[in-house]
C-alpha positions in Angstrom: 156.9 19.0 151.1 156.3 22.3 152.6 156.7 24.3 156.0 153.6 25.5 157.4 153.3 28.3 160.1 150.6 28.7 162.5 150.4 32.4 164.0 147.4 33.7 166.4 146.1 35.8 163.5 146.6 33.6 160.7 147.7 30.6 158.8 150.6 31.0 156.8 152.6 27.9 154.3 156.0 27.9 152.1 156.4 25.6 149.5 159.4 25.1 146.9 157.8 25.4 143.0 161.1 25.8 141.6 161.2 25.0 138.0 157.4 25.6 137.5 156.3 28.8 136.0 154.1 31.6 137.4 151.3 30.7 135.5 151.7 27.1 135.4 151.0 27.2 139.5 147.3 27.4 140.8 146.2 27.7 144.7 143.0 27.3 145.9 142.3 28.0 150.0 139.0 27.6 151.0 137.5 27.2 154.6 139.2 23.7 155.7 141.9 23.5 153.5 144.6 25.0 151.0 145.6 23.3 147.7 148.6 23.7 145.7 149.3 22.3 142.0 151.5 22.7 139.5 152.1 21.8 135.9 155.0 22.3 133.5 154.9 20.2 129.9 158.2 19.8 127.8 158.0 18.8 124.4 161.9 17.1 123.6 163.7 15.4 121.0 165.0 12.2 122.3 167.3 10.3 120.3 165.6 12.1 116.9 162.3 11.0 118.2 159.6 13.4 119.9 159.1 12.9 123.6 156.8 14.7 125.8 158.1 15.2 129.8 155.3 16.6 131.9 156.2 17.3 136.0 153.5 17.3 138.5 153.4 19.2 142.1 150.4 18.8 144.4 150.0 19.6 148.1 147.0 20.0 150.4 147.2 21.6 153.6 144.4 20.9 156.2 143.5 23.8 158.1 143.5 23.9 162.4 140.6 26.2 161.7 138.7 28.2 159.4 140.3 30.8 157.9 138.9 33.7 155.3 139.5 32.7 151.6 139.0 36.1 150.5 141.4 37.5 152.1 144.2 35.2 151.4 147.3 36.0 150.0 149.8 34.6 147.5 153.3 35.5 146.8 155.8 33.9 144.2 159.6 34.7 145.2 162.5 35.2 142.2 163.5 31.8 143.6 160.1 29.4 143.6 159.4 29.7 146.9 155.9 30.0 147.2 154.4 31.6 150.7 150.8 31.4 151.0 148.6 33.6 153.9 145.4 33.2 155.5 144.0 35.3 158.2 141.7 33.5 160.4 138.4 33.4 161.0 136.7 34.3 164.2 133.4 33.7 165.6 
């Protein structure tokens, strides 16, 4: 699933993409919510026949509060884990 963290400044979530490649992950946090995805294709040879394995991740975080989008931050670990900031916004 993921572990999310809420602080007084800001939002902040972990999740696990092991196995999924940097650029095969795509996050998207806008005001009310933060979306995760990931995609990762394998073309095999099954028994001398061609197979195609695809894996799928998807999460989607609902916000407490607004947050600011444009200042979020993203970080990919040597190990998958994927943390995800958000400052919040204030009135």
């Amino acid at each position: 699933m993921g572990t999310i963290y809420i602080h007084e400044d800001r939002f902040e979530a972990i999740v696990d993409t092991r196995g999924y490649a940097p650029n095969e992950i795509k996050c998207l946090v806008n005001e009310g919510y933060l979306e995760i995805t990931a995609t990762s294709g394998q073309n095999q040879l099954h028994n001398g026949f061609p197979t195609s394995v695809e894996k799928t991740l998807s999460r989607k975080f609902k916000m407490v509060r607004p947050v600011v989008p444009e200042r979020s931050v993203c970080c990919l670990s040597n190990d998958g884990m994927l943390l995800i900031a958000a400052p919040w916004r204030y009135p």
